[in-house]
C-alpha positions in Angstrom: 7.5 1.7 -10.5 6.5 -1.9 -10.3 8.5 -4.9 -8.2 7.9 -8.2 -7.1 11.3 -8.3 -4.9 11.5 -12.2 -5.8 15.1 -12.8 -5.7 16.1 -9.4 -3.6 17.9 -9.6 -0.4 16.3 -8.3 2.6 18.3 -5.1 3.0 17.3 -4.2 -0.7 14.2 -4.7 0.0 13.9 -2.4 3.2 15.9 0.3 1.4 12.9 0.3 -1.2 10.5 0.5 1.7 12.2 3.0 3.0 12.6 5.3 -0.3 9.0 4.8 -1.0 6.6 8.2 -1.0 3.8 6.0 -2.0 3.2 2.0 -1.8 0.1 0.3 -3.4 0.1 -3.3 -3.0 -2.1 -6.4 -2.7 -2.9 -8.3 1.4 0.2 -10.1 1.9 3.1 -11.1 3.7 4.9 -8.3 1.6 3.1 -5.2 3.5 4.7 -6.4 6.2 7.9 -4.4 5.2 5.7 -1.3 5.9 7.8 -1.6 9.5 10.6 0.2 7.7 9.0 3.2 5.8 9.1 6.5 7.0 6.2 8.4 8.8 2.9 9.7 7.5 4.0 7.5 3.8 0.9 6.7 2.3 0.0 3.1 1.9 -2.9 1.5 -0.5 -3.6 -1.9 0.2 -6.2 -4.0 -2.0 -8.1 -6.2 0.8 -10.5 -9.0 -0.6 -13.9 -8.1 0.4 -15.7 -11.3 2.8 -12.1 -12.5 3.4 -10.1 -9.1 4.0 -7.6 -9.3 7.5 -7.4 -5.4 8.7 -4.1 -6.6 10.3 -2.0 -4.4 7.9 -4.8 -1.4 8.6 -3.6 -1.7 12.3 0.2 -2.0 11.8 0.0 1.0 9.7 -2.0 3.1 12.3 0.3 1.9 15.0 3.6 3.4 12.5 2.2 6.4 11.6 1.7 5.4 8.3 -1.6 7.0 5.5 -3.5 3.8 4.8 -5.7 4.0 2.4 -8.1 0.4 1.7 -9.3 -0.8 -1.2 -12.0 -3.7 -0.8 -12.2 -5.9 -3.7 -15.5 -7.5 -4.8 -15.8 -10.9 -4.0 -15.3 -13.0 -6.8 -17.4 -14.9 -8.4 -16.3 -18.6 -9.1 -14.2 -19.0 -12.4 -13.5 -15.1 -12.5 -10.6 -13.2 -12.1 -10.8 -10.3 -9.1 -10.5 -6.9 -10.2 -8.9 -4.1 -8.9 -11.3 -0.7 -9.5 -9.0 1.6 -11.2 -10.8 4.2 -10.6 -10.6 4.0 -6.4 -6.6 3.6 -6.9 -5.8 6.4 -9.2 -8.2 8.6 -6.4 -5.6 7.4 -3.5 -2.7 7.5 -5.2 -3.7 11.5 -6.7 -4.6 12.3 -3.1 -1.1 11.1 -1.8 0.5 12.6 -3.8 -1.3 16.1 -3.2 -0.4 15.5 0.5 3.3 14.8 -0.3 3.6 17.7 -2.6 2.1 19.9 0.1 4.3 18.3 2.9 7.5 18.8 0.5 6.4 22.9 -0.4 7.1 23.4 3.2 10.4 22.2 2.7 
């Protein structure tokens, strides 16, 4: 599921927090709804390499929260910054192994 939450009121948008198993998301003012999802959810945040803030590393820590990082290589001037695929897809599988797990034990 993919959302920008331009044009979504704030309570929509903490009841999606909220809901969320799994939230994988670029550094921004956005993570900062992390504040409203439940315990132990598993977060993946792609942090720009030189330039990366670990303030969102510590909120998460602080809630309870799975972070998971994933440092982007710095980019090279004229080029677009990619995200490696590879690194995501190895979070996201491992999240959802935990949250399988968690929801067997009912």
């Amino acid at each position: 599921w993919e959302q920008n939450f331009r044009g979504w009121t704030a309570r929509r948008q903490i009841e999606a927090f909220n809901r969320a198993d799994i939230v994988v998301g670029a550094h921004g003012a956005n993570l900062a709804n992390m504040v409203y999802m439940k315990f132990n959810t598993t977060i993946v945040e792609f942090v720009p390499g030189r330039t990366g803030n670990p303030c969102y590393y510590g909120m998460a820590i602080r809630l309870g929260l799975d972070y998971r990082m994933v440092v982007l290589a710095d980019k090279v001037q004229g080029q677009v910054n990619t995200v490696p695929t590879s690194e995501v897809v190895r979070h996201v599988r491992e999240a959802l192994a935990r949250w399988r797990q968690r929801s067997s034990r009912g």
